[in-house]
N, C-alpha and C positions, 0 to 999 in steps of 0.2 A: 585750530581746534581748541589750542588751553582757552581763548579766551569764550570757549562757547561753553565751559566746565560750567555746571550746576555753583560750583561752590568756588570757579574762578574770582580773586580777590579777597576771599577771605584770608587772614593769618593766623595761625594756632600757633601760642607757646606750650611748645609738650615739655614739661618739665616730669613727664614717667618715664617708669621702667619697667622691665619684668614682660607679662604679658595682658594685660587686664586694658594698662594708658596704651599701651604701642597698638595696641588691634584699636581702640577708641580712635585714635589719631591716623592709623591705615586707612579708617576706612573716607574718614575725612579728605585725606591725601587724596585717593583714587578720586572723590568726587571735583576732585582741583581744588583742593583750599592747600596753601603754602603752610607748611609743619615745617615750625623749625626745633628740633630735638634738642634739649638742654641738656647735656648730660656731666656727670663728674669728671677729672679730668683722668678716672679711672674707667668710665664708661662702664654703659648700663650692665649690670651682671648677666644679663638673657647673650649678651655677645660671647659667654665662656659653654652657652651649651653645644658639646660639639657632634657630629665633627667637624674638622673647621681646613682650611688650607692654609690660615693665617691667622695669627692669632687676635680674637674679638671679634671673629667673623663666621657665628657660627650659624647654622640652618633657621634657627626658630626664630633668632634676630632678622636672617635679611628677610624673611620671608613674611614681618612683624613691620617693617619699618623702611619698605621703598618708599619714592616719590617725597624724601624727606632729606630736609639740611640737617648737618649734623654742628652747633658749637658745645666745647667744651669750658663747661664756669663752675667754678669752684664756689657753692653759694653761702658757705661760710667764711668768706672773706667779706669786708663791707665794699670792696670792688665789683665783687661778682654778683653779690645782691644789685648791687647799685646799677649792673649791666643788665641784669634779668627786669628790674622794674623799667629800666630804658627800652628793652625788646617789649615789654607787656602795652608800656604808654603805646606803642604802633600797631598791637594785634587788636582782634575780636576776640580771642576764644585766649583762655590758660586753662591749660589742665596740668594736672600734678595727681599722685599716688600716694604721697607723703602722709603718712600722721597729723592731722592738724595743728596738736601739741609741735611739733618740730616744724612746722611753715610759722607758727608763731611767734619761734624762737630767732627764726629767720627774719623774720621781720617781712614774712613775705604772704601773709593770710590775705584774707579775702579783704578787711578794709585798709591793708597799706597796698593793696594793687587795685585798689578801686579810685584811693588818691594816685594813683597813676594816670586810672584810664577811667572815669565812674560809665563811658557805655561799655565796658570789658565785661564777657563772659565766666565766668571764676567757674572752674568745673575740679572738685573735690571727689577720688573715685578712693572710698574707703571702702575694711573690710565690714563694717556696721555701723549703723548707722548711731551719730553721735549724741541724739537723744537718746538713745537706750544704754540699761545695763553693763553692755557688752563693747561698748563702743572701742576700749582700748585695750581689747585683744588681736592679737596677732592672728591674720587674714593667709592663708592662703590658699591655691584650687584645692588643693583636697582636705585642708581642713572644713572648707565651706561646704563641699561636697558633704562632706560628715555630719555638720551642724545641721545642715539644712532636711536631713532627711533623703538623700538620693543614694547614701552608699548603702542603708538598710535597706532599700527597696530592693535588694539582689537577696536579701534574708527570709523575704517575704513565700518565695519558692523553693524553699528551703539550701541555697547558695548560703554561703559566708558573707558580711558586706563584705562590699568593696568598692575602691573608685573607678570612677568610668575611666578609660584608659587614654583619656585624651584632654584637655586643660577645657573642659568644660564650664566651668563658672568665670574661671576668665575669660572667656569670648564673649559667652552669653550676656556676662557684665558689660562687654566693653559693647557689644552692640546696643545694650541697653541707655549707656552712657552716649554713645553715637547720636541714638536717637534726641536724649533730652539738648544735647548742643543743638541740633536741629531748631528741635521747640522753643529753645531759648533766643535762638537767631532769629527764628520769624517774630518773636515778642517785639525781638529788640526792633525790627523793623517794622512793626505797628507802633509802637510805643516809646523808639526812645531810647528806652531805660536800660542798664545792663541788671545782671542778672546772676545771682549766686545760686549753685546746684551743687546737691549728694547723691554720689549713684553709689549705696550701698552694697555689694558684694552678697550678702546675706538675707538679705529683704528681698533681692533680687530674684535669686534662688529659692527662696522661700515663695516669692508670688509662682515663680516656674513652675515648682513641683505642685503648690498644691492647689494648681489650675486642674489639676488632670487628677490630683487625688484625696481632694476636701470629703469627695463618695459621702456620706448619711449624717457627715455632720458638718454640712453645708447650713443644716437645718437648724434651728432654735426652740425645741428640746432638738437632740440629735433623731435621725430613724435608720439608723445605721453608721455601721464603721466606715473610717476613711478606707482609701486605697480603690482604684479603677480596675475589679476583678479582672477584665481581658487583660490590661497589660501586667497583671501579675501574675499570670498562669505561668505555671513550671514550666510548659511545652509553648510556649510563646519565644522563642526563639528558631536560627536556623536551622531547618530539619536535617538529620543523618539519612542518607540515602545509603545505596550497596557501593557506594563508592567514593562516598563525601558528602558534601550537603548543598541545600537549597534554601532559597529564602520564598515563604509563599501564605500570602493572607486572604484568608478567606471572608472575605469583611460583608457582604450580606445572604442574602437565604437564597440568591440564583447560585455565586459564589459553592456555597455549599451541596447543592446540590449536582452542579456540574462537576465538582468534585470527586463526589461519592459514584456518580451516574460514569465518570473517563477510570475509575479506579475499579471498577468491576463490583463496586461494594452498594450498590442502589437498592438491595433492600436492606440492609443494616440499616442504612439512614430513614427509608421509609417506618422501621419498625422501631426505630429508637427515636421517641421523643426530645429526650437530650440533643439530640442532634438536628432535627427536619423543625421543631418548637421553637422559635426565636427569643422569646423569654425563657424557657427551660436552658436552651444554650446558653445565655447570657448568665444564668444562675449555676452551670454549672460548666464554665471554660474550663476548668484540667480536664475531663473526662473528654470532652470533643477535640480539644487540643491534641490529650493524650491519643486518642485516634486517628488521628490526623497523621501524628509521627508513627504511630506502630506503621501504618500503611504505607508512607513513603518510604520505606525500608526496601520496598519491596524490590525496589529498582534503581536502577544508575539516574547518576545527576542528569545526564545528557538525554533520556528516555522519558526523565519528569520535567524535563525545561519543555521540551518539544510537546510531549500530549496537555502539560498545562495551558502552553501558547495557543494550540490547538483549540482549545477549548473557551477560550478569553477568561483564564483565569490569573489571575494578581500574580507574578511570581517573578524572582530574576537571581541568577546566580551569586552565590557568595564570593563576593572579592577580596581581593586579599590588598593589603597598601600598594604593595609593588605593581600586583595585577591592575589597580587603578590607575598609575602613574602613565599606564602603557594602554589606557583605556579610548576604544573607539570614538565615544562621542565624544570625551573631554578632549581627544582630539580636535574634532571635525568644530565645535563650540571654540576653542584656542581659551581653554581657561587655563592649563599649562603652559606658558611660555619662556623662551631662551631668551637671555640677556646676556653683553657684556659687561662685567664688572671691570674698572681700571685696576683695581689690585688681585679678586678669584678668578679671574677667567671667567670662562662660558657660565652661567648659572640655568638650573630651571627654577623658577617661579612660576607665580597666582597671578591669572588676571582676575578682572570682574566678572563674577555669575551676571550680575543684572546686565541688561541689555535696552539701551534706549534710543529710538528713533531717528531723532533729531542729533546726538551726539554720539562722537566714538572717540573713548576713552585714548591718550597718548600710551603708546611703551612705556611701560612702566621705569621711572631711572632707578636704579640699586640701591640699595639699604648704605650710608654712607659709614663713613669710617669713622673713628673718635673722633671730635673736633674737626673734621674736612673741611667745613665752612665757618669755623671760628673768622678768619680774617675777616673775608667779605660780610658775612653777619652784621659784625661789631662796624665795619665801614659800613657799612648800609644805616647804620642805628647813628650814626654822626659823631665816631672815633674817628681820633686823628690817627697818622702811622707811626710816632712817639709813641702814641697813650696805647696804643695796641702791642706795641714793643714790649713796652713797663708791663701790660699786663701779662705777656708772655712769659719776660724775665722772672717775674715775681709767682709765675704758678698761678694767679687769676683763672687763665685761661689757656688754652695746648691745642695745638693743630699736628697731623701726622705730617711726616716728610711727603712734601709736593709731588702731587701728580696729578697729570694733568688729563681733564677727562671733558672732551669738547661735548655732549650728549648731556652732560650733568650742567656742564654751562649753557647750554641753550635750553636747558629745562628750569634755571634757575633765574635765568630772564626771563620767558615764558611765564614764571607764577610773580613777576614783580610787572608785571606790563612791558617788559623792554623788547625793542626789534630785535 
């Protein structure tokens, strides 16, 4: 099956960390492209979010970074540069998270890894972009959140800002960033040429939000304010029942009406324009909204799931994390699955949502350990077992204490062509 992967044969140098590169380089991973993670011989910081059973081995990390080799290179020595431009001369793709200022200083920017490799992919994932103003301020999810205009939007019905509760601009970046290695790899294979890329953090987020809420002054003069009135109605979230809540969208005028027509409330809505007027509703979401929730109050969650369903209208219970974890279909789908790790034990992990035809994706191998694959890497790249020694002795580079893990070694054959 590796060799039927969409992206079997390609090689990414992930020289990131945190979570913006590691989700970029995930998702590459899943598709079969061989990621091999660079990291300090302190390793990436996302490995100390815990909980953990061992230390560097925390949930966001492995859950950031299976189906990937792990060496560790110290890139401020001129060994460990000198080792990363020798991995870059072999790959297609490098990405990095780094400051450009400091890949400069490395000696490891876009045109001394291009005198490497000139068909190499150079993929730059900053937090703005380095023509602008802004370019060398300090990035991260919830500063961008802020900057960008998404933590106001909880101000807008009358809430306090705040950030979304989940590392939103860094996924959303790194998928973004996912994509353009895509488009860069088809170029290269029309044309050739390698290909230098910036996937901004902030621009990014900036195109997000204000796809859905450019609202009147999309226009030139303006003919109205920004912001997408539905999705800033006060009462635009999950409704309060007599016993908890629901989740339930009424998104056109059957919607609405079957609504009012299952809730005993059908001439309210025949009498109120606001309500039965689809432009008058669209002009005034809290007031429809707002009745919407008065009236779900009226009964239990389990009373409004069922007369909703009943009735084919939009709705589905509010879950909670845990409650997902334990969830029906993500069961029966297998996007949860159990692995073992050679040093955590049992793990649960992410498979892939997408789903394609013709191929099915390998078990995913574990998120590895600091340096696991320092040896074999650097032997692969055409170190001797001296010159790997020296770099050992000397802090170049660091592997954890041996172990051995035959599943990680038939998957690291697997992404080099080996029986």
């Amino acid at each position: 099956l590796a060799m039927t992967a969409p992206l079997h044969g390609i090689r990414v140098i992930d020289l990131s960390s945190l979570i913006m590169g590691p989700w970029t380089t995930h998702i590459l991973a899943d598709y079969g492209a061989e990621v091999i993670k660079v990291e300090a011989p302190a390793g990436d910081i996302m490995r100390q979010a815990g909980p953990m059973r061992n230390p560097g081995m925390g949930p966001i990390f492995l859950n950031s970074n299976r189906n990937k080799r792990s060496i560790a290179l110290d890139l401020k020595k001129p060994a460990g540069r000198a080792a990363a431009l020798r991995l870059a001369a072999g790959a297609d793709v490098f990405v990095h998270n780094v400051r450009p200022e400091a890949m400069a200083r490395l000696a490891l920017g876009p045109s001394d890894v291009a005198a490497a490799n000139p068909r190499l992919i150079y993929v730059s994932l900053v937090g703005y972009g380095t023509r602008g103003p802004y370019a060398n301020r300090p990035a991260y999810d919830d500063l961008i959140q802020g900057a960008c205009g998404l933590a106001a939007l909880f101000a807008a019905n009358g809430d306090a800002p705040r950030y979304v509760p989940t590392t939103v601009a860094d996924r959303i970046s790194g998928i973004s960033a996912a994509n353009a290695v895509l488009a860069a790899l088809l170029r290269r294979e029309r044309t050739g040429a390698g290909e230098i890329v910036e996937v901004p953090m902030f621009e990014t987020m900036a195109e997000f939000l204000l796809a859905d809420h450019f609202g009147g002054r999309t226009f030139d003069p303006p003919i109205g304010a920004t912001g997408y009135t539905r999705l800033l109605a006060a009462d635009r979230r999950p409704y309060r029942t007599k016993d908890g809540y629901v989740c339930v969208l009424l998104y056109n005028d059957s919607h609405w009406e079957r609504f009012f027509a299952a809730a005993g409330e059908e001439a309210l809505y025949r009498a109120e324009a606001r309500l039965h007027a689809d432009g008058q509703r669209r002009a005034n979401y809290d007031y429809a909204y707002g009745e919407v929730a008065r009236i779900l109050l009226s009964r239990t969650s389990a009373e409004w799931l069922a007369l909703l369903a009943a009735n084919d209208i939009p709705s589905t219970p509010l879950r909670s994390v845990d409650e997902l974890l334990d969830d029906p279909h993500l069961a029966a789908v297998e996007l949860i699955e159990t692995v073992s790790h050679p040093t955590e034990g049992e793990l649960r992990g992410l498979g892939m949502a997408a789903r394609w035809a013709g191929w099915k994706p390998e078990t995913p191998t574990p998120a590895p350990r600091i340096g696991e694959h320092s040896r074999e890497i650097l032997r692969e790249a055409g170190f001797g077992e001296a010159e790997i020694g020296r770099m050992l002795a000397e802090g170049v580079t660091a592997e954890p204490e041996r172990t051995a893990s035959p599943a990680r070694a038939a998957h690291g054959r697997a992404a080099r062509g080996e029986a």
